[in-house]
N, C-alpha and C positions, 0 to 999 in steps of 0.2 A: 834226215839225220845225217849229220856229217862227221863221217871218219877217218881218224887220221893213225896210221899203222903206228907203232911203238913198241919201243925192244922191252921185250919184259924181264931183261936184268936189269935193265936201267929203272924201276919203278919197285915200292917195298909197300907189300898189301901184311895184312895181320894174319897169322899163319893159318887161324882158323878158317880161311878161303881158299886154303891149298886143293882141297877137293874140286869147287870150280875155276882154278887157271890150272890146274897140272895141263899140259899137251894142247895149251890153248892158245890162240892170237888173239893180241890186246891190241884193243884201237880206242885212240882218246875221243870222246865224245861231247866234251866239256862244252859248253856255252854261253858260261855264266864265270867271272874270274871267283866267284864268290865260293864255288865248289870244283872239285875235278871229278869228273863221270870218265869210267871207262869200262868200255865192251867187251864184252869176251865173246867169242865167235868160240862159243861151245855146248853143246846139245843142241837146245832150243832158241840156246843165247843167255846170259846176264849180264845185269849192267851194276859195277860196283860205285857207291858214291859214294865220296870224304869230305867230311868240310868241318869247320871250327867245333868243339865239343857243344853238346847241348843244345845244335842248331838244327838238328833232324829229327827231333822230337815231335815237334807236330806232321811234320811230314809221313813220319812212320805211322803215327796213328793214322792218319787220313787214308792214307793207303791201303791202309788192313781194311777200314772201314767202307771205303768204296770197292775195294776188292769182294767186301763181303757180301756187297752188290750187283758181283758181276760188271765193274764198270772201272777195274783196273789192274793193274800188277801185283804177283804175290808177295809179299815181302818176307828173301826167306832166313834174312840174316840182319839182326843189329846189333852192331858193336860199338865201344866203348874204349879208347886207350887215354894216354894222358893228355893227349892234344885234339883229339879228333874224334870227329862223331864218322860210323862206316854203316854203310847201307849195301845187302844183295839183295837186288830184285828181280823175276820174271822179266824177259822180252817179252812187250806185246805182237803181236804179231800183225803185219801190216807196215805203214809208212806213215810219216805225218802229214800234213793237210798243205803244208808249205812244195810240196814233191810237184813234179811239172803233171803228174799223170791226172794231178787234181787242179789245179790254180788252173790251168789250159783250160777246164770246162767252169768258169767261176760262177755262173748261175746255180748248177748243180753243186755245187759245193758249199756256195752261201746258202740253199733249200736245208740241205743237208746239218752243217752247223747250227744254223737256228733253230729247225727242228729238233735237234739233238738236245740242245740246251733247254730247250723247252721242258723237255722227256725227262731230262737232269730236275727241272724243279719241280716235279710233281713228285719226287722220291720223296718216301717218307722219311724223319729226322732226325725221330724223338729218343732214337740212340746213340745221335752223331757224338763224337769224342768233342768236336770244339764247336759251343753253343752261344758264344758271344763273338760276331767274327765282326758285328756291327761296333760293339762298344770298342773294340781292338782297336778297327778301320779308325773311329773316331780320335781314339787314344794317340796313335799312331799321328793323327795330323794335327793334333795341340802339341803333340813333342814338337815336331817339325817348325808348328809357325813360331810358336816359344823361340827356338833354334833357329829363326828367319831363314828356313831353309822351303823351298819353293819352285816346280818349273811350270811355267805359265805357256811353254811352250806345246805340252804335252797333249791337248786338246783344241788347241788352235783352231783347226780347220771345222771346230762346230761349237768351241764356246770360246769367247771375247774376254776374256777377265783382264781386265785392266791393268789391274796389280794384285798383288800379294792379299793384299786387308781386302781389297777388296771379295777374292777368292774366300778368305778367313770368314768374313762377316756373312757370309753365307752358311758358312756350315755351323757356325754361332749363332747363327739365329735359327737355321731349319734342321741340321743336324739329328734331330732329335724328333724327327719325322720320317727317316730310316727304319726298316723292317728289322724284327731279325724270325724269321719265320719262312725261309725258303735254303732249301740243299744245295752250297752254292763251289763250283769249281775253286774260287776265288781267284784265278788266273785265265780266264777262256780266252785263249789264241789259238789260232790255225798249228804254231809248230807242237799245243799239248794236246792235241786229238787226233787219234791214229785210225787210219782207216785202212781194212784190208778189199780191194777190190771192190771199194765204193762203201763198204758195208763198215759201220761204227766196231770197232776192235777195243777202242778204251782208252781211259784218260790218264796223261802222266802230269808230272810235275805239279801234285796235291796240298804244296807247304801252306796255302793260304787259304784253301778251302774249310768251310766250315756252313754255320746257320749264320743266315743273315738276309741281307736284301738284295732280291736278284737283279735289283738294276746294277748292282756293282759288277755280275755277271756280261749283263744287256751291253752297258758301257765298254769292256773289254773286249767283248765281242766282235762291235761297230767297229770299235777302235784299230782292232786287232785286222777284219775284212781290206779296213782302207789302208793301213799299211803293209800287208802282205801281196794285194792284189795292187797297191800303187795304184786307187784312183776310189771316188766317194760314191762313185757311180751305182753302186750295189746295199747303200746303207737303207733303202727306203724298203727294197728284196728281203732284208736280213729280220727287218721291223716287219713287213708282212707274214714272212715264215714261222718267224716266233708266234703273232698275235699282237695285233699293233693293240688292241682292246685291254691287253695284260700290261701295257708300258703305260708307265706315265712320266712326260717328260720334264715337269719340276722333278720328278725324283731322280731323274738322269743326271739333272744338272748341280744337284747336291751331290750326287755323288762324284761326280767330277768334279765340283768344288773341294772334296776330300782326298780326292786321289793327285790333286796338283802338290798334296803334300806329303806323294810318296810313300 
């Protein structure tokens, strides 16, 4: 997690959060232009997030929802003004998986990730708040090719798609060979899995999680190991740890076909 100090007259929170910044240090934590996160270095710790109205809606519920799993942050405040959606949440406690005290051991840490996520889909569902994250995913990339919007780069170093239609024509024809019957992060990367001295502490950044198919998990995963640790060297580790038996790799490849459209 990286943080960067900030004067807290210079920044205007909604008053109803005056209880967690009074006598506190704010440090921005943001990573995304999409939102502004920032830290308060008080109690235990919170983290408040703003971004566009109506854009934290499912992220709130995900939260609660895996929170009420034991497998995330509490969320202890959501707000509403005329521009903006506002989020307080719990620090987890721990560091994320990107930290040098974890990538330095990257065996143990790939064991550790894949088994985790494994652990993730065997959670039960049949309560989850968002139960279509398959038709969404799907949704989501006919807007796109519609929109010839497209990056062919984003998978490169393990699938070849030629072009765009060609990517399309994949998920046009198989698409629909996609699960939706598995508890799934909808983001698994090293920087949203926190680990306190090795030991699983819980997952942040829930906006896209929901029921679906856990190869959309599998694939982030891979994805996420070789760009974090900068090399492919560990993807075969990561497929062992999980249950090479539980993957199948036409359905990897569909769902990267869907995910080239963002």
């Amino acid at each position: 997690m990286k943080l960067k100090p900030i004067n807290p007259d210079l920044v205007t929170f909604p008053k109803v959060f005056e209880k967690y910044l009074n006598a506190a240090k704010l440090y921005d934590s943001s990573c995304s232009p999409m939102a502004q996160v920032t830290y308060v270095d008080k109690d235990n710790g919170y983290f408040i997030k703003r971004s566009k109205k109506d854009s934290l809606q499912r992220e709130v519920a995900m939260t609660k929802y895996f929170n009420s799993k034991g497998l995330s942050a509490k969320v202890l405040e959501y707000y509403q003004d005329d521009l903006y959606d506002w989020t307080v949440t719990t620090k987890i406690q721990g560091f994320d998986c990107t930290e040098d005290i974890y990538t330095s051991n990257p065996e143990k840490l790939v064991d550790i990730l894949a088994g985790r996520l494994y652990l993730l889909h065997q959670e039960n569902y049949t309560d989850c708040p968002v139960k279509n994250h398959t038709e969404l995913l799907l949704e989501r990339a006919r807007n796109s090719y519609q929109a010839g919007q497209g990056d062919l780069k984003l998978f490169e170093n393990f699938y070849d798609f030629s072009s765009i239609e060609e990517a399309w024509s994949i998920v046009d024809r198989y698409g629909n060979e996609l699960q939706t019957n598995t508890l799934l992060h909808g983001d698994y990367c090293l920087p949203n899995v926190i680990l306190n001295d090795w030991k699983f502490s819980g997952f942040i950044d829930i906006d896209t999680g929901g029921v679906g198919d856990r190869h959309a998990d599998i694939l982030w995963g891979i994805w996420s190991v070789i760009f974090n640790l900068k090399t492919d060297k560990y993807t075969d580790r990561f497929i062992d740890a999980y249950g090479r038996s539980h993957i199948d790799k036409d359905l990897l490849k569909i769902v990267a076909a869907t995910e080239v459209f963002g």
